[in-house]
C-alpha positions in Angstrom: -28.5 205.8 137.7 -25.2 204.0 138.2 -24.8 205.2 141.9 -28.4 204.1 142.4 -27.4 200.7 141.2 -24.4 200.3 143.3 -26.4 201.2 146.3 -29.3 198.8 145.6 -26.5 195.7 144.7 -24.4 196.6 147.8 -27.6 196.5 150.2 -28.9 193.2 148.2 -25.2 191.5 148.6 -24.5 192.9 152.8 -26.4 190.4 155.3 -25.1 191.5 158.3 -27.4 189.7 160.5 -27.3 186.5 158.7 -23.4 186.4 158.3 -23.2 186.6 162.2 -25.8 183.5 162.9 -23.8 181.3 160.3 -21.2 178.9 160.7 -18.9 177.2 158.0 -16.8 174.3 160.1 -15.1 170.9 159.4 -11.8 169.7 158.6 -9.8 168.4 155.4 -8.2 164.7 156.0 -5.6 163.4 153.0 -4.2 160.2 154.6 -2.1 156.9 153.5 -2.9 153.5 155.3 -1.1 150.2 154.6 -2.0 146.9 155.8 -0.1 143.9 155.7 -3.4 141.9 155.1 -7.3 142.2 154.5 -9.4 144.4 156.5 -12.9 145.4 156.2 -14.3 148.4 156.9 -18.2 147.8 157.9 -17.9 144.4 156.3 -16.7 145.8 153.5 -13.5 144.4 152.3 -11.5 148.1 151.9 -9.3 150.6 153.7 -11.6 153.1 153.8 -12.6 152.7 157.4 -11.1 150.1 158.7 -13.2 148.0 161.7 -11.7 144.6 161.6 -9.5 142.2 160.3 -11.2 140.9 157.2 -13.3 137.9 156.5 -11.0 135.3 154.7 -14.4 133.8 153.1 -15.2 137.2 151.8 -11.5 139.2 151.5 -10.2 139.8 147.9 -6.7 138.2 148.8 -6.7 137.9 152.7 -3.1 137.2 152.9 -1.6 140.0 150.8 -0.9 143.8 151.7 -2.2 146.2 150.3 -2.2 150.3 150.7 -4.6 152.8 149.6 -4.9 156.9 149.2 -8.3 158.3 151.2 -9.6 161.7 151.5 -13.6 160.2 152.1 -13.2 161.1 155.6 -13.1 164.6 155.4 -16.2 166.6 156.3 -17.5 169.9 156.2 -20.8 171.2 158.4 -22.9 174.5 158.4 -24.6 176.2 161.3 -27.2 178.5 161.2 -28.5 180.4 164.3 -31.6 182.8 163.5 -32.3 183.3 167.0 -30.7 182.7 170.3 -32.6 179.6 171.2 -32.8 177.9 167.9 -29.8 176.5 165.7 -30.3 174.3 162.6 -27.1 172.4 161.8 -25.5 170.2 158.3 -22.9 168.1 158.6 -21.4 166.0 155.7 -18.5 163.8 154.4 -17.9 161.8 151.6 -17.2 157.9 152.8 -18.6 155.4 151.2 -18.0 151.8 152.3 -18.7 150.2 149.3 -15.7 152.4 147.1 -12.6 151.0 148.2 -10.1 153.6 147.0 -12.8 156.6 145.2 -11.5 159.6 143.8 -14.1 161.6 141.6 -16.5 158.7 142.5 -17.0 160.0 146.1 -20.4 161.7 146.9 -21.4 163.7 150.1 -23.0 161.8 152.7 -25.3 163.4 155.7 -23.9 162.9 158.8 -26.2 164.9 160.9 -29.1 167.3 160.1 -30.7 168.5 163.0 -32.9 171.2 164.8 -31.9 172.5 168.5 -34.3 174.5 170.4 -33.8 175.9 173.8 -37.5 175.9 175.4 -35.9 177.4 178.3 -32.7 177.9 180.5 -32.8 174.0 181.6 -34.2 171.9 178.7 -34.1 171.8 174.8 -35.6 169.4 172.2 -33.4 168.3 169.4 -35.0 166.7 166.1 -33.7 165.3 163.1 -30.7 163.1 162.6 -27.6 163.2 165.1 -25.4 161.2 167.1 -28.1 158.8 169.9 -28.1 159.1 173.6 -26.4 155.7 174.0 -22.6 155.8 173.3 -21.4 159.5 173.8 -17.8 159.6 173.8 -15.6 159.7 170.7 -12.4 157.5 171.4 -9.1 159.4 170.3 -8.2 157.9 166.7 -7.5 159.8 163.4 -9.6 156.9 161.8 -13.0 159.4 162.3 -15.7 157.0 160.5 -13.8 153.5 161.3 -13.4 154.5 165.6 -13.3 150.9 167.6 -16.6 150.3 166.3 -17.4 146.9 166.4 -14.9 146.5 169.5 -16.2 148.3 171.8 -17.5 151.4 170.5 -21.0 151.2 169.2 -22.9 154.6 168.9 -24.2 156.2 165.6 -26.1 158.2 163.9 -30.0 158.5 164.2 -33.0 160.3 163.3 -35.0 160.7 166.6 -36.4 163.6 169.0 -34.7 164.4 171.8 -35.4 166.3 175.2 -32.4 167.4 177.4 -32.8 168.5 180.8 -30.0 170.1 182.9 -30.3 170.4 186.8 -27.4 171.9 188.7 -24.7 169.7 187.5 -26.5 166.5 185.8 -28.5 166.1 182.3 -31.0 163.8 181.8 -32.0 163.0 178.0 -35.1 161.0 176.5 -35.2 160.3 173.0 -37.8 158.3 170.7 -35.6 157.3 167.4 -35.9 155.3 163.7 -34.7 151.7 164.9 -32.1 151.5 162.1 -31.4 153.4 159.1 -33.1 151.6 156.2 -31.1 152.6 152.2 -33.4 150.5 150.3 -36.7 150.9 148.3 -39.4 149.5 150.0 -40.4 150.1 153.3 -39.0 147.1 155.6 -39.7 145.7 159.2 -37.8 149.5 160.4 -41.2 151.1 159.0 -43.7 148.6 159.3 -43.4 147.7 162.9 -43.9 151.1 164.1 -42.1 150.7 167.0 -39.6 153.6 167.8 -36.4 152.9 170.0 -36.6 154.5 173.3 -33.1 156.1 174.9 -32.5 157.4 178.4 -29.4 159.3 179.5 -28.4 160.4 182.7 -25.1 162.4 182.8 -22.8 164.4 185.6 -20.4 167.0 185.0 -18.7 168.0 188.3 -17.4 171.4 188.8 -14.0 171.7 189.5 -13.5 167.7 189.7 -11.2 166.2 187.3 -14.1 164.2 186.0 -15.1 166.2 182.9 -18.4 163.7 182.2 -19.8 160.0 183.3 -23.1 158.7 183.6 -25.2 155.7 182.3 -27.5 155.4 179.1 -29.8 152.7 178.0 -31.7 151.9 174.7 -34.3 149.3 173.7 -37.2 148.7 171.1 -39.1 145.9 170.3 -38.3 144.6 166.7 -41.1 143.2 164.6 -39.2 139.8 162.9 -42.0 138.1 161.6 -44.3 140.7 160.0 -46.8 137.9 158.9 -47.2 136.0 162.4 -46.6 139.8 164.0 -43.7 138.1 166.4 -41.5 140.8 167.9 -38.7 140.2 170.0 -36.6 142.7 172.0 -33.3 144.5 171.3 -32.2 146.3 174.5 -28.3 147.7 175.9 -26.9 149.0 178.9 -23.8 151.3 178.6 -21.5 153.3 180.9 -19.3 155.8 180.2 -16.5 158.1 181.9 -14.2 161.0 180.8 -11.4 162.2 183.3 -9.1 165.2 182.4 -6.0 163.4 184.4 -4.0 166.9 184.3 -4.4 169.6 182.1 -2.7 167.7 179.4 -4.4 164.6 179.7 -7.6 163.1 179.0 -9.1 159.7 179.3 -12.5 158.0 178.2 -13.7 154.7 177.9 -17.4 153.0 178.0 -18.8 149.5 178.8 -22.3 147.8 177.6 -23.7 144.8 177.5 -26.9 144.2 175.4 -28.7 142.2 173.0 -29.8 142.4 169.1 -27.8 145.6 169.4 -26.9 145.6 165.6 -30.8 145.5 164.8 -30.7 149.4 166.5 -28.7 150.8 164.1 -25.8 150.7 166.4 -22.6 149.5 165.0 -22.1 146.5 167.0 -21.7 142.5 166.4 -24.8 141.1 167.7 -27.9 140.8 165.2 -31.1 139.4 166.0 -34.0 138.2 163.8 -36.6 135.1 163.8 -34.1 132.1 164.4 -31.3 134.5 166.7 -31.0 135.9 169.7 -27.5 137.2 170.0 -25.7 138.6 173.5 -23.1 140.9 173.5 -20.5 142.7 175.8 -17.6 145.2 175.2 -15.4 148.3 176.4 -13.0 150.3 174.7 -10.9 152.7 176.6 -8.7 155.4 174.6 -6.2 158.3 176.4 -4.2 161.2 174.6 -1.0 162.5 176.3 0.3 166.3 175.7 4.3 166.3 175.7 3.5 170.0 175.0 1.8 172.2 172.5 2.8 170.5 169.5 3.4 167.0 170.3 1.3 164.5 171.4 0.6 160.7 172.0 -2.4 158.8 172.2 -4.0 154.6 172.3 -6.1 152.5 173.0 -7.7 149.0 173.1 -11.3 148.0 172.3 -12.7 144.8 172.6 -16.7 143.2 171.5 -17.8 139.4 171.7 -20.7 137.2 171.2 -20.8 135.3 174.6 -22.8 132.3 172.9 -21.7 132.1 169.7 -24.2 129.3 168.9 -26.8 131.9 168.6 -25.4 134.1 166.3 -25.8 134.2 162.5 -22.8 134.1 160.2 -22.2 137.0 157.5 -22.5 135.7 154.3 -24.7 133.3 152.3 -23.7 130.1 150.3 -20.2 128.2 151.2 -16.7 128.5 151.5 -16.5 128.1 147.7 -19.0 130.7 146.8 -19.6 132.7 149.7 -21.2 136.5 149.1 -21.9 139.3 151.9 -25.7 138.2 153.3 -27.6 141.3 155.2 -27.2 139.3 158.7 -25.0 141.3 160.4 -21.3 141.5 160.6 -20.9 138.2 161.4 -18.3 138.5 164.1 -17.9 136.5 167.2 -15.1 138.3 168.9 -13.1 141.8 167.6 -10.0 143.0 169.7 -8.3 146.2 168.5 -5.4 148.1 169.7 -3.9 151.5 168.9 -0.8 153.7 169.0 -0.2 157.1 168.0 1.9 160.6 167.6 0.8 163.7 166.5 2.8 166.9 165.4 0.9 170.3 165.3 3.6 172.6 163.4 0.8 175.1 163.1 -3.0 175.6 165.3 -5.3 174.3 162.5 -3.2 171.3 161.1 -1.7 168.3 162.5 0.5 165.6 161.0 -0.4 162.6 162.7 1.2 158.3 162.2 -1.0 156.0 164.1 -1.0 152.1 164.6 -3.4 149.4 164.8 -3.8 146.0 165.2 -6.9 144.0 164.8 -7.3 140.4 165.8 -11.4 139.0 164.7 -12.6 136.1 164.7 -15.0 135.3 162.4 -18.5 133.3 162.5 -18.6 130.1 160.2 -21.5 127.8 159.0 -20.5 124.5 160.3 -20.1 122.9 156.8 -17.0 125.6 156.3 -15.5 125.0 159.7 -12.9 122.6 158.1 -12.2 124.6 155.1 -11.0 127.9 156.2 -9.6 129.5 159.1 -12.8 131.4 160.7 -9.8 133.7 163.0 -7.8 136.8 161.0 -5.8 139.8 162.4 -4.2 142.6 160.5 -1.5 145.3 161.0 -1.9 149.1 160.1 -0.4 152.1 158.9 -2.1 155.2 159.1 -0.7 158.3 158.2 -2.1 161.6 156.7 -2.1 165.9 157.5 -5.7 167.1 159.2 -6.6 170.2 158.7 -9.5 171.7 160.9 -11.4 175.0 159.2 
């Protein structure tokens, strides 16, 4: 009886097959940052992922430093592959914008949660939430959550249904997507209008060319601002990107778009749009990373995003100088310049101790009435610093 038993709870406990489909990857990321003033990460005024300079309307103390232990970025994903064409993918981490400095407060957030089916050699649909069609390239900075977004770097997360075609060396991707995430109750203008966004991607990856990827993308929707007169108005970008391997040891990417109402697509951008604005935007950010050899490295960058008409824009918070609160209009932000500088030591494969810089210079969007009272322009000074380990 006691054999039988161990041969029944050894067969229950071994799943070959499954083991070998599944996945466990991610990476652990303790860091330090210290800023000599207020930033805000997302409009919220924290470290957690920094994005700009703060507002001074907003900022708990603009003008003093301040410092702050983070592990929120970290992550952790799961893959699971039941059959050659289909993998199901998790990915989480545990940042949460409006927790400046959480410890035991942090909860798991989804980062992606997807399906990928390979209908054939050449195309494969991919439903659920992921990263959209529209800004591809990660820029190189340790700050994972924060990147140059609002300066440049605008792509996020989405739930949407995509279809990816590959023919010789290009892909071309279609994708029908929820217009922005929405984290209330009630079902909003995102539901009611009924109105997907629509993505198109058309990507080259030469062979043997020192061009690893470039290609254009484009997004648009129409956004229902006025659900009780039905007045839509449109929300539409352009983008280009490029990625170039300069030697063996060097790699570069930037991207560049111009659009409008991009901030009412989910995107993390400046310019929002509802039934009184129209907002315009431009931007670029261009990042490199430098190999001195298999354990040292250097990397930067620059981003840059601005409201060409400020005049149509909408500022970010509600009231006056004197009792100004966070509004839901946007970030508020004419013009965002960031620049970076980094090292990084690998003593060992899987970890890396990294120190990177950043400055960010923002200018803020005022009411007129406050124009007098504060000054609408901040920048800021960082120190980030911090072990990564990748499982």
């Amino acid at each position: 009886m006691k054999k039988l038993l161990i041969v029944l709870l050894g067969s229950s406990i071994s799943t070959p097959s499954f083991a070998a489909d599944f996945k466990l990857y991610g990476f652990v990321l303790p860091n330090y940052i210290v800023s000599d003033q207020a930033v805000d990460s997302f409009s919220q005024n924290n470290l957690s992922a920094y994005t700009a300079a703060a507002n001074p309307l907003l900022a708990q103390s603009p003008q003093r430093p301040r410092s702050s232990f983070q592990i929120a970025q970290s992550r952790f994903g799961f893959e699971v592959q039941p059959d050659p064409a289909v993998q199901g993918l998790l990915e989480f981490d545990f940042i949460d914008f409006t927790k400046a400095s959480a410890t035991t407060s942090a909860l798991p957030r989804v980062r992606r949660a997807l399906i990928d089916w390979k209908t054939s050699e050449n195309t494969k649909i991919q439903f659920g939430q992921d990263w959209d069609l529209f800004s591809p390239l990660g820029p190189h900075t340790f700050n994972y959550v924060g990147h140059y977004f609002e300066s440049g770097d605008l792509g996020f997360m989405r739930q949407q249904v995509v279809v990816l075609h590959t023919v010789d060396v290009s892909e071309f991707g279609i994708a029908l997507g929820l217009q922005a995430q929405n984290s209330k109750a009630p079902d909003s203008n995102t539901e009611i209008g009924n109105w997907p966004t629509l993505a198109l991607r058309w990507k080259v990856a030469p062979k043997g060319s020192a061009v690893s990827q470039a290609g254009f993308s484009a997004i648009g929707t129409a956004l229902l601002v006025d659900r009780n007169r039905n007045v839509r108005k449109g929300a539409f970008g352009l983008n280009s990107f490029f990625e170039m391997n300069l030697t063996s040891h060097w790699n570069w990417k930037t991207e560049a778009y111009a659009g409008r109402n991009l901030f009412n697509l989910g995107l993390l951008s400046l310019s929002f749009g509802d039934a009184i604005h129209d907002a315009s935007e431009v931007g670029f950010f261009s990042t490199t990373r430098y190999g001195l050899n298999e354990k040292h490295f250097v990397f930067g960058g620059l981003g840059w995003a601005k409201i060409p008409n400020p005049s149509t824009m909408a500022a970010a918070y509600t009231g006056t100088a004197a009792n100004a609160l966070l509004g839901t209009t946007g970030p508020g932000i004419e013009s965002n310049f960031t620049a970076r500088l980094g090292y990084e030591y690998k003593p060992l494969p899987m970890l890396t101790w990294f120190l990177e810089l950043a400055y960010l210079k923002t200018t803020h969007h005022y009411n007129a009435v406050d124009l007098a009272v504060s000054n609408r322009q901040a920048a800021a000074f960082i120190t980030n610093s911090g072990l990564l380990l990748n499982f």
